[in-house]
Every structure is written in structure tokens, then in C-alpha cells.
C-alpha positions as CSV (number, residue, x, y, z in Angstrom):
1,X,20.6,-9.1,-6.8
2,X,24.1,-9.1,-4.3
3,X,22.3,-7.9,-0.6
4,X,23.2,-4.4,0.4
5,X,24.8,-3.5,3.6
6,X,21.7,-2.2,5.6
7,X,22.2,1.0,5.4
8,X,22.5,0.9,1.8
9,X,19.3,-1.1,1.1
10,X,17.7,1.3,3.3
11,X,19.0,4.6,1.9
12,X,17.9,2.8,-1.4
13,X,14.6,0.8,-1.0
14,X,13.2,2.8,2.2
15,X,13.2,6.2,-0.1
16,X,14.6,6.6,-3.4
17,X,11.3,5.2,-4.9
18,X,9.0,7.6,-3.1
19,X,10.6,10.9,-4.5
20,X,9.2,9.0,-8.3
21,X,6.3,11.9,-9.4
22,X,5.8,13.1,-6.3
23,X,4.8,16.7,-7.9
24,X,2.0,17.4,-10.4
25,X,-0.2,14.0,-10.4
26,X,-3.5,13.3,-9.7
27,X,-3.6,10.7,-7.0
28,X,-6.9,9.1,-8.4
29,X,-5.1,6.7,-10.4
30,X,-3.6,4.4,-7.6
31,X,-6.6,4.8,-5.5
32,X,-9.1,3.9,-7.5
33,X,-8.4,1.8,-10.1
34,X,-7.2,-1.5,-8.7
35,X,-9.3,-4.6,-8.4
36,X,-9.3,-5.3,-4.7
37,X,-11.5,-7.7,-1.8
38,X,-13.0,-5.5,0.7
39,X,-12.5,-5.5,4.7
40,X,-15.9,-6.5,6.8
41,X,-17.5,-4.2,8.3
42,X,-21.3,-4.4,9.7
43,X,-22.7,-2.4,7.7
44,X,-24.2,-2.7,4.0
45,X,-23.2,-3.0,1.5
46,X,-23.7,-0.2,-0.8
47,X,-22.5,1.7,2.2
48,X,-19.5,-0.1,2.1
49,X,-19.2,-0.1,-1.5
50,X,-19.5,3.7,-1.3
51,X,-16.7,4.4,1.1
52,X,-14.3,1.6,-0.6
53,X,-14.9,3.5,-3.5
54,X,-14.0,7.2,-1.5
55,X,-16.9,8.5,-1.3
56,X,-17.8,9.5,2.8
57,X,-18.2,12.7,5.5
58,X,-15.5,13.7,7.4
59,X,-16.7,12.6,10.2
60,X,-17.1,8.8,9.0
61,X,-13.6,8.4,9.4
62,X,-12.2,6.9,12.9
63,X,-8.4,6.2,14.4
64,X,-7.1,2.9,13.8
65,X,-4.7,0.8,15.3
66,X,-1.7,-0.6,13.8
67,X,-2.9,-3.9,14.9
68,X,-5.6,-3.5,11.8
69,X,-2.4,-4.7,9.7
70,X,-1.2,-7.0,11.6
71,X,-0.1,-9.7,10.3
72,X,2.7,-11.5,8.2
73,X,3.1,-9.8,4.7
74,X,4.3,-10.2,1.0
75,X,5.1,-7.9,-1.8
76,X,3.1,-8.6,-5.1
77,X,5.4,-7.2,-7.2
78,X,7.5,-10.5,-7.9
79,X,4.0,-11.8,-9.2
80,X,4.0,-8.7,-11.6
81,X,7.4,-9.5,-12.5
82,X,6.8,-13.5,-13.3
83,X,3.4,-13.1,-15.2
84,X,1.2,-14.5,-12.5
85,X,-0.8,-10.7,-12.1
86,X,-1.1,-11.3,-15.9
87,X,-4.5,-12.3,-16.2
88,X,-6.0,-9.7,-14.1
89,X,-4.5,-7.3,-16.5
90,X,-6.3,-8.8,-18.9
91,X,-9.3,-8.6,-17.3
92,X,-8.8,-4.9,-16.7
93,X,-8.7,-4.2,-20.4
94,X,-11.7,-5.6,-21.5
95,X,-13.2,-3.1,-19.3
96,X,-11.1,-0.5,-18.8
97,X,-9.4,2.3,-21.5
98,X,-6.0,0.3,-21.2
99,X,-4.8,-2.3,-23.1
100,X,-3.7,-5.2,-20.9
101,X,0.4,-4.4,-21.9
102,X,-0.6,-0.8,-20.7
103,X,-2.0,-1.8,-17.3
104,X,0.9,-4.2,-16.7
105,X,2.9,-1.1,-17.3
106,X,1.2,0.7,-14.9
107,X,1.0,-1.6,-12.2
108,X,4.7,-2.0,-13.0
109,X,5.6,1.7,-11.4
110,X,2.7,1.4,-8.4
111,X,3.9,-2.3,-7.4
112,X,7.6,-1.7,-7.6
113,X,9.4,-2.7,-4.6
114,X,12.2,-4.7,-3.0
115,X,10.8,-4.8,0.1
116,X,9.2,-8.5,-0.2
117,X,8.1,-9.3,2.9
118,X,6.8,-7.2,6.3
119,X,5.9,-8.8,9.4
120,X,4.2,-6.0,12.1
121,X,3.6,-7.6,15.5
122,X,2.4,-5.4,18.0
123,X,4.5,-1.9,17.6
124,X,7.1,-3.3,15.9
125,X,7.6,-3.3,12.0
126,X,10.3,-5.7,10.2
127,X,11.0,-5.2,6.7
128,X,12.7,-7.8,4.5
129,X,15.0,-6.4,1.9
130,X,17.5,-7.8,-0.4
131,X,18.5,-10.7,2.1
132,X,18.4,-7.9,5.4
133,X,16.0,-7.4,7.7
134,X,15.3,-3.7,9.4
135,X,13.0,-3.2,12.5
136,X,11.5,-0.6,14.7
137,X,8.6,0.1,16.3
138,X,6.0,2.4,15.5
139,X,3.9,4.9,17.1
140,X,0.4,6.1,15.9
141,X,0.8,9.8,14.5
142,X,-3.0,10.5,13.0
143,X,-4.8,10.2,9.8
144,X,-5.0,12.6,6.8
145,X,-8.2,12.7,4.3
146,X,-6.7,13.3,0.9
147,X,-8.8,14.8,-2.0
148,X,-8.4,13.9,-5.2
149,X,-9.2,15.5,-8.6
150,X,-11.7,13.2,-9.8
151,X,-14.3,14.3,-7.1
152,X,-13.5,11.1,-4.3
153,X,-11.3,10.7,-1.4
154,X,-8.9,8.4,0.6
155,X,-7.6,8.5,3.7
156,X,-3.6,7.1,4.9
157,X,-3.0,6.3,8.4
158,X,-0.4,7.8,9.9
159,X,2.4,6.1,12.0
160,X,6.1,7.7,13.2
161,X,9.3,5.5,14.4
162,X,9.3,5.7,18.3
163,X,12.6,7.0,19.7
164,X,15.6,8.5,17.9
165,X,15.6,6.2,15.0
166,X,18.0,4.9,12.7
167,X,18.8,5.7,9.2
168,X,18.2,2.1,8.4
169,X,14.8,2.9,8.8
170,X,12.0,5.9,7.0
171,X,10.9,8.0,9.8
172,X,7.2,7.7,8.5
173,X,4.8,5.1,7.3
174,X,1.6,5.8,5.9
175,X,-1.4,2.4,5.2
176,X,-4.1,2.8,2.7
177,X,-6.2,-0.2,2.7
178,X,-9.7,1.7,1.5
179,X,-11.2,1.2,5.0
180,X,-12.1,4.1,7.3
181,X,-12.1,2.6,10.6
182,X,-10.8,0.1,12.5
183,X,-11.1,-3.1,10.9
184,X,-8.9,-6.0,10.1
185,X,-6.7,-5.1,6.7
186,X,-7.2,-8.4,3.8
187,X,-4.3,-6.2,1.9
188,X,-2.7,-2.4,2.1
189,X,-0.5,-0.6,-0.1
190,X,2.2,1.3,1.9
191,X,4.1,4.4,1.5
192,X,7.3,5.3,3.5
193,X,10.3,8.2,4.4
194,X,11.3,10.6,6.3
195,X,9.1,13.1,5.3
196,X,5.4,13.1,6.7
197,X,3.9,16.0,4.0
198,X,5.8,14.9,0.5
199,X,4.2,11.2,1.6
200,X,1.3,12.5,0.8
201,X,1.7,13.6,-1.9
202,X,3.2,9.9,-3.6
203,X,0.4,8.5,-6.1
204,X,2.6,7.2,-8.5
205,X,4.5,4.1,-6.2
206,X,2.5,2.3,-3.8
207,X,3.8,-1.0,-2.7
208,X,1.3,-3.3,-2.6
209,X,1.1,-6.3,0.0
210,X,-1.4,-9.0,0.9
211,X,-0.7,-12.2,3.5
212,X,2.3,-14.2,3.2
213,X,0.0,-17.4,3.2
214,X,-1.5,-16.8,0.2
215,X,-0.1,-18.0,-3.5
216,X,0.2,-15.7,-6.5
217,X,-2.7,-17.9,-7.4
218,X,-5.0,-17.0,-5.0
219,X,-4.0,-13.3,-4.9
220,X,-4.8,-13.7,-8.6
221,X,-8.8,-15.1,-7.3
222,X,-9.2,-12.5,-4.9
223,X,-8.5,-9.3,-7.7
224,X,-10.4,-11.3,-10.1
225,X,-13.6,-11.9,-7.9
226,X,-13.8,-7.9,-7.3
């Protein structure tokens, strides 16, 4: 793919894909039906089982930092794209009510990115996009506890571009990792634009990212051993 100006890969990767279905669907799907590793936390785990699987009290939930996601981080998608993620589809369907063509499908719209690559050091957030790189830094802005139709819950930490901001970059980014406090993020799926309250409302794309260290290989080992 020929790199965009900046302002053109923004405009394009940084928020046409978050206006996909962003009226009329239950956000259980994304949520709740991925094969992911867990964060530690000190306490057990059923307990932790429990909340990774949505299910907590209001009052369980605490701020976080956006040093929980620190870290240097890469897209899956290209693994969806190349057949690597291929085997944990097929691992899905001998369990689940999809066929393993269906859940590639699937993971196909949720995954889809060309943001590759993010790198957050301290405030500041760097995406990599189609050769280009856009930075700012990023201020806390809250948490919101979403309810979903199939009787559990997530949460998506909030944070807002410090400043007056650039069109290069979305206004808003919002983690979900499945973790309720602080604790250090193994992998997060990330949803970003300009507009804090139709964020939340995104279930259908949810770019996906875990460490840059890791292969497609041992992404594959960690989805397969959860």
C-alpha cells in the first residue's frame, strides 16, 4: 500500500473504521468471545476468572494509569491476514457455534487495522501507520462501565489528547484489556476518534495489539493456552 500524507492516513485509519456498526449491536461479541492470557493480580483465581469474564460491583473497579499499557506494541491483524491466527480459529469451532471460516471472518472486522505498531512511553502515544508515524500525549479522562445484553460488563479506560491537538491525531482513546484496576496490560484492544460517547458505542472493530517482541507464533501459544 503507497503511504498517505499524514493527514490522510489519519483522516483514514484514526476514524473511518470506528463509524463500522456503531448503532444497533450488542457489544457482547467482541468482549467476550476471544481467547485471551489474563493480567496478574493477587487475588484468586475464580475471582479473577469472574471479572475477566465481566462479571464485578461497581465499586471493584479502580483508575488506571496509562503506564498499565506501557510498552512497545503490534497489531495482530497482519497474522489474521497471513494465516498464522489460523489455528486458533480452528480451535474456536470445535467449541464454539462457528465454523472456523466464520470466526476468521469475524475476527477479520474486530482485528482490522493499519495501525501496526504503537509505542506509549510515559504520556506520549506514537502510532505507526502506512510508513508515518503520529504522536501526542495523552491525558487520563475517566473510565466508563458498559453493560451489555447478555447480562456481563466491561469497562474502557478513558484518555484525551492534551492541548489543542492536531487533526493527525483522534481526540480520544479508549483501552479494554479485561482488567479492572491497575495492573500491567499482556495485550488490549483499542478504540479511537474524536468523539468520547459514539466510542462507546464501537463493538464491531477493536484493534487488537499485544508486545512487539512476541512472534505470530507465540501470540498463537498464548490464545491457545486460554
Amino acid at each position: 500500500m503507497t503511504a498517505l500524507p499524514l493527514k490522510s492516513a489519519s483522516a483514514l485509519v484514526l476514524s473511518a473504521l470506528i463509524l463500522t456498526g456503531v448503532q444497533g449491536v450488542s457489544a457482547s461479541d467482541h468482549e467476550h468471545d476471544h481467547d485471551h492470557t489474563h493480567s496478574a493480580h493477587d487475588h484468586d483465581h475464580d475471582h479473577d476468572q469472574d471479572i475477566y469474564s465481566g462479571y464485578f460491583d461497581d465499586e471493584q473497579v479502580e483508575d488506571r494509569a496509562l503506564s498499565d499499557w506501557e510498552g512497545d506494541w503490534q497489531s495482530i491483524y497482519p497474522y489474521l491476514q497471513d494465516g498464522t491466527l489460523d489455528e486458533v480459529f480452528a480451535h474456536k469451532a470445535e467449541n464454539g457455534d462457528k465454523t472456523a471460516e466464520e470466526y476468521k471472518a469475524y475476527y477479520d472486522t474486530g482485528y482490522q487495522t493499519d495501525v501496526e505498531r504503537i509505542v506509549i512511553d510515559g504520556s506520549n502515544i506514537t502510532f505507526f501507520a502506512n510508513g508515518e508515524e503520529m504522536s501526542g500525549d495523552y491525558q487520563y479522562d475517566g473510565y466508563e462501565i458498559l453493560n451489555y445484553e447478555v447480562g456481563n460488563r466491561g469497562v474502557r479506560f478513558i484518555f484525551e489528547l492534551e492541548g489543542e491537538g492536531t487533526n493527525d491525531l483522534p481526540q480520544y482513546i479508549q483501552f479494554s484489556d479485561h482488567s479492572i484496576y491497575p495492573t500491567d496490560a499482556d495485550h488490549y484492544h483499542l478504540y479511537w476518534g474524536d468523539d468520547r460517547e459514539a466510542l462507546l458505542e464501537e463493538v464491531t472493530n477493536w484493534p487488537t495489539y499485544y508486545f512487539s517482541e512476541l512472534s505470530g507464533e507465540e501470540i498463537v501459544e498464548e490464545m491457545l493456552a486460554h
